[in-house]
C-alpha positions as CSV (number, residue, x, y, z in Angstrom):
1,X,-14.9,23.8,0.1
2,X,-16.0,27.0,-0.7
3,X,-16.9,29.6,2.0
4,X,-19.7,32.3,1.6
5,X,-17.3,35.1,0.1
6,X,-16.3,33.1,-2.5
7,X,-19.3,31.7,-3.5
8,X,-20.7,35.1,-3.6
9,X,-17.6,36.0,-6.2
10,X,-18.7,33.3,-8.3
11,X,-22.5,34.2,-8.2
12,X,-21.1,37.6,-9.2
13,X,-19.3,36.4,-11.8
14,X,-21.7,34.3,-13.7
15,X,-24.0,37.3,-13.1
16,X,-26.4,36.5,-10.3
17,X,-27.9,39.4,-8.5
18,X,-27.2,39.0,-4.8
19,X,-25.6,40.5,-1.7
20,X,-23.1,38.6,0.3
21,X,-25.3,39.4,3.6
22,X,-27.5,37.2,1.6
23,X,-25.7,34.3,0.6
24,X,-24.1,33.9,4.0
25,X,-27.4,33.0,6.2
26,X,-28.4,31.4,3.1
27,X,-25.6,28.6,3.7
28,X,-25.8,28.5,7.3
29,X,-29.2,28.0,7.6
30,X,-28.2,25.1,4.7
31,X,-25.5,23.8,6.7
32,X,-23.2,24.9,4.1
33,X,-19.2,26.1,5.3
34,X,-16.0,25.9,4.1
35,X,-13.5,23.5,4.8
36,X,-11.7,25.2,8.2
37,X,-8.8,22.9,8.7
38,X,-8.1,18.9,9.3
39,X,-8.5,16.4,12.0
40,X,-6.3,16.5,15.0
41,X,-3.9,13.3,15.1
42,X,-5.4,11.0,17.9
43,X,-2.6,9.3,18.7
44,X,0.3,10.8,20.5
45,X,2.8,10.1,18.8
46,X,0.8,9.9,15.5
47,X,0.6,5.8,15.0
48,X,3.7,3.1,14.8
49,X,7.0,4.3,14.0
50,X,8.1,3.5,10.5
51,X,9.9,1.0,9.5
52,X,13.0,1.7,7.5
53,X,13.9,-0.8,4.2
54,X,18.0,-1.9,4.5
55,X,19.6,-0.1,1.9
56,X,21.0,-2.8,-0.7
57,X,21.8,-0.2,-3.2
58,X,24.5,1.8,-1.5
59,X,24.2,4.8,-4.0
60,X,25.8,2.9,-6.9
61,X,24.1,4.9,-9.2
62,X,26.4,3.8,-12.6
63,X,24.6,1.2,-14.2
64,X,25.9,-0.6,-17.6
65,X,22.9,-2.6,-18.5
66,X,19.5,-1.9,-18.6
67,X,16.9,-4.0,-16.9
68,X,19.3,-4.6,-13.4
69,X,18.3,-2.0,-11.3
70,X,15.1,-0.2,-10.6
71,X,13.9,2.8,-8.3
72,X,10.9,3.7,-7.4
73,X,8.9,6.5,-5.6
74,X,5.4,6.6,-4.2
75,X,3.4,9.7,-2.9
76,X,-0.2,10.6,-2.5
77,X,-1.9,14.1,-3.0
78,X,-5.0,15.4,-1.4
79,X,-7.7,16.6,-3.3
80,X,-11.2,17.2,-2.6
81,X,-12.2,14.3,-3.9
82,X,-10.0,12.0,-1.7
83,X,-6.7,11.1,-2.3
84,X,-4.4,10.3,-5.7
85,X,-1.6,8.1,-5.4
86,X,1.6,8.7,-8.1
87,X,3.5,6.2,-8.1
88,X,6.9,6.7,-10.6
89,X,9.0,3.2,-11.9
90,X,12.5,4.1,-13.6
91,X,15.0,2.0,-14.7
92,X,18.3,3.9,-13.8
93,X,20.1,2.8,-17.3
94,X,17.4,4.7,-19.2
95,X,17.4,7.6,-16.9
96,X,21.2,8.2,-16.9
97,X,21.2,7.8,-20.7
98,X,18.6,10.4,-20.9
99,X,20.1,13.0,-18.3
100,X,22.6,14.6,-21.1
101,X,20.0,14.9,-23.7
């Protein structure tokens, strides 16, 4: 979230007339302020241990067929409007084939 200088910038920009000892108490008294930092973990050790998957694949990474082995990836991102998940499928035949292109 914004904090009181920068929405002053952008009031300036769109060509608002305004000083920033303005907007300031204008948002506090709103109970507008900017995003400061994020929550303290409250767990010690910051919840249950993970749990690591056995490793079937033992970094053969030369496949000869296509449609035998599969990776796959997950992460999230953090945006201001909660979080986005990307998730990424690849089949490892297609990817190696593609690699030298």
């Amino acid at each position: 979230m914004y904090g009181y200088r920068k929405i002053f910038d952008d009031l300036q920009e769109l060509g608002e007339r305004c000083g920033i000892n303005r907007v300031h108490p204008l948002m506090r008294n709103e109970g507008i302020r900017s995003q400061t930092g994020y929550a303290k973990r409250k767990y010690k050790n910051g919840g249950a241990p993970s749990v690591v998957a056995p490793n079937h694949f033992q970094r053969q990474f030369d496949v000869i067929e296509p449609n035998k082995v599969w990776v796959t990836d997950i992460t999230y991102l953090g945006t201001y409007e909660g979080w986005l998940y990307l998730a990424v499928v690849i089949d490892l035949f297609h990817a190696r084939s593609s690699v030298g292109r």
